[in-house]
C-alpha positions as CSV (number, residue, x, y, z in Angstrom):
1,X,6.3,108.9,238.7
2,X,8.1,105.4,239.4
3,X,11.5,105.9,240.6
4,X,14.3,104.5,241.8
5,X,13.8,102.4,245.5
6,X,16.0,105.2,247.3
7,X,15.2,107.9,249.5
8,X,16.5,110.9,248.0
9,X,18.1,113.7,250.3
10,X,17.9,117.4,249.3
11,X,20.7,119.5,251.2
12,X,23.2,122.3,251.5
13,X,25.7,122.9,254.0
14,X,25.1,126.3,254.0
15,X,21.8,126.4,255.9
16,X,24.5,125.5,258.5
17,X,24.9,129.3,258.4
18,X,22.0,130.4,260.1
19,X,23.5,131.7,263.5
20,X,20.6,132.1,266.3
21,X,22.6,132.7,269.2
22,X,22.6,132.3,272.7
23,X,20.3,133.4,276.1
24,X,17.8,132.2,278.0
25,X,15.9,129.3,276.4
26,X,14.7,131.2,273.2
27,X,14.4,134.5,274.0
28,X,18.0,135.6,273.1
29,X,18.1,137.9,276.1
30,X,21.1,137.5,278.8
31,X,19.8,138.2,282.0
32,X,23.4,139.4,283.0
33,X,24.1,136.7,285.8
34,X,24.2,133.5,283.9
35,X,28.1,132.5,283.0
36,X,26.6,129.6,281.0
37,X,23.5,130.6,278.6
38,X,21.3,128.0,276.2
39,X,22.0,127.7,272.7
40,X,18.7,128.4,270.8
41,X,17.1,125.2,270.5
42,X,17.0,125.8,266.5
43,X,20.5,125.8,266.2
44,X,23.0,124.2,263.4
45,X,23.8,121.3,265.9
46,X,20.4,119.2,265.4
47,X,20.8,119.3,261.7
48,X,24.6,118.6,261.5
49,X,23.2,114.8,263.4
50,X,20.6,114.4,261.1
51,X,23.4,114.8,258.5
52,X,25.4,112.6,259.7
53,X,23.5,109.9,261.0
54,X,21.6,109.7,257.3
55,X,25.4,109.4,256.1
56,X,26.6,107.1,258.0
57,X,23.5,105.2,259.7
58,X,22.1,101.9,259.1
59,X,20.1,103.7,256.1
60,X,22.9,105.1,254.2
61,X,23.4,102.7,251.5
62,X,19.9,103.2,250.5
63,X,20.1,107.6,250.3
64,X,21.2,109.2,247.2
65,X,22.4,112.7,247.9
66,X,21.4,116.2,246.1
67,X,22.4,119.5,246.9
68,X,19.9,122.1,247.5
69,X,19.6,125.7,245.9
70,X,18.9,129.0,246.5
71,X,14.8,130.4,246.4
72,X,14.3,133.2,243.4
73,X,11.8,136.0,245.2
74,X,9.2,135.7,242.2
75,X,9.0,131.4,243.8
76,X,8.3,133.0,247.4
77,X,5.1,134.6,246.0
78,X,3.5,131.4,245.6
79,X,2.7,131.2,248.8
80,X,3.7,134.6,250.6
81,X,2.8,138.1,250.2
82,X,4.7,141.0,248.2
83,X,4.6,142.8,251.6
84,X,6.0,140.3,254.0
85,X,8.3,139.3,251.2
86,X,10.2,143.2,250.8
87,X,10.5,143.3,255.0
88,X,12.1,140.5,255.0
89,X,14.6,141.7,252.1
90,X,14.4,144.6,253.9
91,X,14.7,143.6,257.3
92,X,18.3,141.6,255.9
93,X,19.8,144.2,254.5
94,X,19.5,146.5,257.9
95,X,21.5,144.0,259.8
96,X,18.8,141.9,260.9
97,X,15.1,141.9,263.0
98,X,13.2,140.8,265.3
99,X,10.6,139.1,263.9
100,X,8.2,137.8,266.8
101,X,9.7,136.0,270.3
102,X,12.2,134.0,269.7
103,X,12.6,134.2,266.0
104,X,16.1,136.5,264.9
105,X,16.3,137.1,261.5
106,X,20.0,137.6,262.1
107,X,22.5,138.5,259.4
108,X,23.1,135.6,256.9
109,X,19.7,134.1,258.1
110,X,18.3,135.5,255.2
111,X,20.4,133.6,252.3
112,X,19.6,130.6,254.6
113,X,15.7,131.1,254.5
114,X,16.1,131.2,250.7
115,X,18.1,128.1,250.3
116,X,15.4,126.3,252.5
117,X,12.9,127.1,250.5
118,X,15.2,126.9,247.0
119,X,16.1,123.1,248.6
120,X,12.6,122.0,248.9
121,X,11.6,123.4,246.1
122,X,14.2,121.3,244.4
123,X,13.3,118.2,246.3
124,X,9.4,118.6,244.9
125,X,10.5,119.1,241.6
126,X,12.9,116.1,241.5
127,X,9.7,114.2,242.2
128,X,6.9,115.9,240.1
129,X,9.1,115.3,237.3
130,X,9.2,111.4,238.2
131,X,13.0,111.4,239.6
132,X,12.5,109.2,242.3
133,X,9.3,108.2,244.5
134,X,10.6,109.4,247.9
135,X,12.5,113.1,248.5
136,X,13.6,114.3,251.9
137,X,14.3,117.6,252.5
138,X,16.2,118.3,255.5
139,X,16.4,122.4,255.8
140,X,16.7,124.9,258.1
141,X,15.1,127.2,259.0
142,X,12.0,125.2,259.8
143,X,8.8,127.0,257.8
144,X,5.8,125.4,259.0
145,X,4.8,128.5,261.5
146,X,5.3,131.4,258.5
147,X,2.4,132.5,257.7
148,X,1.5,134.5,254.1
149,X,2.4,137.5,255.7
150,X,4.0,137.0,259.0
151,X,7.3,134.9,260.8
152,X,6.4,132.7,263.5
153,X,8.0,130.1,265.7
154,X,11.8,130.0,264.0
155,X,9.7,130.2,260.9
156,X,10.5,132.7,257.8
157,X,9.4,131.0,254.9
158,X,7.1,128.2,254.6
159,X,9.0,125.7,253.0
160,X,6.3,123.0,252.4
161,X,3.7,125.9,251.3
162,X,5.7,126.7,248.5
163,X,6.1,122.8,247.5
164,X,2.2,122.8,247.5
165,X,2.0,125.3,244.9
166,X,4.7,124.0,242.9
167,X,2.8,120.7,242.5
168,X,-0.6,122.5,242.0
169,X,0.9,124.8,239.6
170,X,2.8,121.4,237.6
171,X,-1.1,120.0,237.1
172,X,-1.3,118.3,240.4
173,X,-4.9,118.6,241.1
174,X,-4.9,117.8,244.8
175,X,-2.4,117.8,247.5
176,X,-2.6,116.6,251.3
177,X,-0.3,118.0,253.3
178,X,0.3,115.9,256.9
179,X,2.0,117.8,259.9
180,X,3.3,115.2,263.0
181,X,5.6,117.9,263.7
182,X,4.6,118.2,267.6
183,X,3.4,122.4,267.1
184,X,0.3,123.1,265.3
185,X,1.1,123.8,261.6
186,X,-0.6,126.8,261.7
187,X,1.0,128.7,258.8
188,X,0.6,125.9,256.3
189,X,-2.8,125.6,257.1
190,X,-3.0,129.3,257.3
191,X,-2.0,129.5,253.4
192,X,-4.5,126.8,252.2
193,X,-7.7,128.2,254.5
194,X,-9.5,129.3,251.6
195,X,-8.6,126.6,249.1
196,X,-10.3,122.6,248.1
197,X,-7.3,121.5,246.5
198,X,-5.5,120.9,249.6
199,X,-6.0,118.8,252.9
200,X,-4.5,120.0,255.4
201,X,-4.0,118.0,258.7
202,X,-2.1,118.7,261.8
203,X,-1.3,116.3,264.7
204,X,0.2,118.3,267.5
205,X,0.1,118.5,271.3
206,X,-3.2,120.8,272.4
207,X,-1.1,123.9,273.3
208,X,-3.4,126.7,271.9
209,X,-2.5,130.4,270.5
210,X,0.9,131.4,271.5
211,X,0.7,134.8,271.0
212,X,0.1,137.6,268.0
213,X,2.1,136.0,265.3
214,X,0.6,132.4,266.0
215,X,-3.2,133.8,266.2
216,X,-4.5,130.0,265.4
217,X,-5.6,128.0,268.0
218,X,-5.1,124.6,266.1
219,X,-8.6,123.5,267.3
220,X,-10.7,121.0,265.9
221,X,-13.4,123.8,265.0
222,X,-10.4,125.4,262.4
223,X,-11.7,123.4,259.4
224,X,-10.9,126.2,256.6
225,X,-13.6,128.6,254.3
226,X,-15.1,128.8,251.8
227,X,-14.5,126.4,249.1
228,X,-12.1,125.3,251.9
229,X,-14.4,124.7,254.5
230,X,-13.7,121.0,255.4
231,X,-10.3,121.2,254.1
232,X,-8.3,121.8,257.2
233,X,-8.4,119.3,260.0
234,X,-6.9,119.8,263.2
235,X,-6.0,117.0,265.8
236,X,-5.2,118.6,268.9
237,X,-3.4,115.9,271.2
238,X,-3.2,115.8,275.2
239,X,0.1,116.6,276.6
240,X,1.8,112.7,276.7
241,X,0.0,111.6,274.2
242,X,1.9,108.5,273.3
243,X,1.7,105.4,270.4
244,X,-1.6,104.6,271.0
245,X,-2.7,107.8,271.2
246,X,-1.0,108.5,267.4
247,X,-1.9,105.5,266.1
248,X,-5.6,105.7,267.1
249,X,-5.5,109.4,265.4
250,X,-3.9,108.3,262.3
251,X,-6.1,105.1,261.7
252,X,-9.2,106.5,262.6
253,X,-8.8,110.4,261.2
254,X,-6.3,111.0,259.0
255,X,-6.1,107.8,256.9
256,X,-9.7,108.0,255.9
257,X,-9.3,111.6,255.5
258,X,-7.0,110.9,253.0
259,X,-8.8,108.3,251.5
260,X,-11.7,110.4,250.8
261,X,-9.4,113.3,249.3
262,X,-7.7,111.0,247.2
263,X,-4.6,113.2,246.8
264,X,-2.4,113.1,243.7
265,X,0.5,114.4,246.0
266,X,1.5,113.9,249.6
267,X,3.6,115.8,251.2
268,X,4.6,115.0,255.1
269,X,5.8,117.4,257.2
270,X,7.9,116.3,260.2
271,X,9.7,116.9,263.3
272,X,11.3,115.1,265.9
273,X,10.0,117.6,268.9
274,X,12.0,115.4,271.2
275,X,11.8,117.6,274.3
276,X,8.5,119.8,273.3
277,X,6.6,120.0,276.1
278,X,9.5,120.0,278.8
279,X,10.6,122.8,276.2
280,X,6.9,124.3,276.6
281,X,7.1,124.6,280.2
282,X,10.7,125.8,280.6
283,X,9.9,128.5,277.9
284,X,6.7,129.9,279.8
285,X,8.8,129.9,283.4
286,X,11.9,131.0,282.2
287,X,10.6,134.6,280.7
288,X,8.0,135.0,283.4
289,X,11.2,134.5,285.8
290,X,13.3,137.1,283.3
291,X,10.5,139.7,283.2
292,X,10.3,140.1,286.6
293,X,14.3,140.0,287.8
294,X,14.5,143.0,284.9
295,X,11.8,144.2,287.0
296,X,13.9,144.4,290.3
297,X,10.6,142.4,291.7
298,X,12.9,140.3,294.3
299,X,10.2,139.2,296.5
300,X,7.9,138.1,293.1
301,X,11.4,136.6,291.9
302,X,12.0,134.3,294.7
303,X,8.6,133.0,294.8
304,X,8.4,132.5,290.6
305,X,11.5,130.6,291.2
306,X,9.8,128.5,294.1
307,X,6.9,128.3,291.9
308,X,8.9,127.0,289.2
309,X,10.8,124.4,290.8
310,X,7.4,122.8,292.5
311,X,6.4,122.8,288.8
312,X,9.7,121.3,287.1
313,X,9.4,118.4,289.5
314,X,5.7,117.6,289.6
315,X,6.7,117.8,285.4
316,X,9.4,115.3,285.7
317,X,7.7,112.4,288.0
318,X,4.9,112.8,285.8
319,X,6.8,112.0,282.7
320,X,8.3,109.6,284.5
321,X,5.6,107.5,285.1
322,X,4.2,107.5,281.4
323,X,8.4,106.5,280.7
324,X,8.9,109.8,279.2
325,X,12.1,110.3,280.3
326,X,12.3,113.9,278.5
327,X,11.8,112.3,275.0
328,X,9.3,112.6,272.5
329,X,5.8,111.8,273.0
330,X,6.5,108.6,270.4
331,X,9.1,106.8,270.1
332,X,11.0,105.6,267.5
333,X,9.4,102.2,267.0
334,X,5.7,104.2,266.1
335,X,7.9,107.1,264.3
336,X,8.7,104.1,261.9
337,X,4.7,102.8,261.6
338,X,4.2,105.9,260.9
339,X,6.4,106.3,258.1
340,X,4.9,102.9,256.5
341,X,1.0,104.2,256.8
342,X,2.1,107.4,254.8
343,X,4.2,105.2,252.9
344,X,1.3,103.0,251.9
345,X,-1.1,106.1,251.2
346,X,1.4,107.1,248.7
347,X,1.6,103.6,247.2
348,X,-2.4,103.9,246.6
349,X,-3.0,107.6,245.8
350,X,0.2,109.1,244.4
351,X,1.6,106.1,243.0
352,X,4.3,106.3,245.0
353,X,5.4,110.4,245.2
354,X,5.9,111.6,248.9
355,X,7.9,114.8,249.5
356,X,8.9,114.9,253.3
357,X,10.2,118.1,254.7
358,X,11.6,119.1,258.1
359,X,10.7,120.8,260.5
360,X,11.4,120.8,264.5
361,X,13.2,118.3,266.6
362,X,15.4,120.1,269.3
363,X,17.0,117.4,271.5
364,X,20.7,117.4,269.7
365,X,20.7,113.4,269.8
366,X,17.5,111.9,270.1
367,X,16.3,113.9,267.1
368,X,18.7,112.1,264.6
369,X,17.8,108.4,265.5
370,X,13.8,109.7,265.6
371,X,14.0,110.9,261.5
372,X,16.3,107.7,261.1
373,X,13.4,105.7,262.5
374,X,10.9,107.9,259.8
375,X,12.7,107.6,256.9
376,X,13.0,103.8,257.1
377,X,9.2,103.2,257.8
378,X,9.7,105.0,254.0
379,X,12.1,103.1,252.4
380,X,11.3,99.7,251.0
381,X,14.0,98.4,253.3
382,X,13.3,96.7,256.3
383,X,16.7,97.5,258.4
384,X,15.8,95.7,262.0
């Protein structure tokens, strides 16, 4: 599979089409005294500066370009259910759903779930068929929360599940899949439970079930069964865990995890959660707050709000002191080690092949110079 040096980009303009509206934080609701609401924080804006900071950043000379396509439903089986599959079809053609708290399948966002995974899908091929070493995909909507047979998190279809079958079913005999996306991966890991042909690890913040479409509780004691037991490892991190926090985890777990595995593919699975756990907070305080004004609850009202002040500024002088400032629990500089360990893993196990597909990242700005950070600790270029 020995390829050309550059990192090649699998995208579509048309995932630009997934509309996911406006309200308070991500709940889509308008509390009806607001003149000013929150864009969803998976909305087209994040991607269009990851677009355009891969063309025209410091890296661009070294990314070759590829337009995505669109999924067929016989590829989504792969990975997801007949069932879950025909609602969704059948969810898009009655204008749109629901699917769990804050995740709209809206109309259109169907078409764009299916060029996701039709883009990744692409991007693993490209490299299975020795192409080139490196592919990126950079889709929308994120897929790392869909389950077999249930939405999740901004999540429809899960992209990088449908990768791992691809390679399995093209005579890769193992694949390790490597979330540093800052949520639990719990859908990938939710499709591979049962299997011994993929390792499955997930680095994300310590924050638990979130409710009944995310039943996993990302917990060191989920490691898979059956032939899978031992196959899933989970690597739940405190709340500011920062660079030597990830790089103790990566040295000492999941490099000789890997090691041991001795994958024939990689496949990372990132995102640039910029704001996650202010977005964590704001997310539980915000709905408590709108549950209880629809309510009429005044006197609970005022004192949630009291409640939640206290809170939002014991959160920032915290984060303040461990020089947060509101960013991601890395920064860029470690976001760029990170990129050479996998990098190196690669080198060693899978001569070389590494599929890399997005996921979250919120914070409109930061988000575009933290995957410009990744995708150099990938390229054989040293920029800075």
């Amino acid at each position: 599979m020995a390829g050309s040096p550059s990192i090649h980009v699998f995208w579509h303009e048309g995932m630009l089409n997934h509309d996911t509206g406006y309200g308070v934080f991500d709940t889509g609701e308008d509390p009806g005294f607001l003149d000013v609401l929150d864009k969803h924080p998976e909305n087209s804006d994040r991607i269009k500066n990851m677009v355009s900071i891969l063309k025209r950043g410091p890296l661009s000379p070294f990314i070759t370009w590829h337009s995505g396509r669109h999924a067929l439903l016989s590829e989504l089986h792969s990975f997801h259910h007949q069932d879950y599959v025909n609602e969704l079809v059948e969810a898009d053609k009655n204008g749109g759903k629901v699917m769990c708290c804050g995740t709209f399948l809206n109309p259109g966002s169907w078409d764009v779930s299916l060029l996701a995974a039709g883009t990744t899908l692409s991007a693993m091929k490209h490299v299975l068929e020795g192409q080139g070493n490196i592919a990126y995909a950079l889709v929308r909507p994120p897929g790392h929360h869909a389950q077999p047979t249930r939405a999740d998190g901004y999540c429809f279809l899960n992209n990088a599940g449908l990768a791992v079958h691809l390679a399995l079913n093209s005579g890769c005999e193992k694949v390790a899949v490597v979330d540093i996306d800052v949520h639990h991966g719990n859908g990938t890991a939710e499709g591979f439970y049962m299997s011994n042909k993929v390792l499955t690890i997930s680095l994300h913040m310590d924050h638990g079930s979130w409710g009944p479409s995310h039943p996993q509780s990302g917990s060191i004691d989920e490691l898979g069964e059956g032939q899978g037991y031992g196959y899933n490892l989970n690597i739940p991190l405190p709340n500011g865990t920062g660079n030597r926090g990830y790089e103790y985890a990566m040295k000492t777990l999941v490099v000789p995890a890997i090691q041991k595995f001795e994958p024939h593919m990689i496949v990372l699975v990132v995102g640039q959660d910029s704001s996650a756990t202010r977005e964590n907070i704001l997310s539980k305080c915000l709905t408590a707050i709108l549950l209880m004004v629809m309510l009429y609850d005044v006197k609970l009202f005022v004192n949630l709000v009291y409640i939640y002040l206290i809170v939002m500024s014991l959160h920032f002088f915290t984060f303040k002191l461990v020089r947060s400032k509101w960013k991601a629990m890395l920064d860029d500089g470690w976001l760029l080690e990170i990129g050479q360990i996998i990098s190196e893993l690669a080198k060693k196990y899978s001569s070389g092949s590494l599929l890399i597909v997005q996921e979250g990242g919120y914070h409109v700005t930061y988000s575009a110079y933290c995957l410009h950070a990744t995708l150099e600790g990938y390229s054989t270029y040293r920029l800075l």
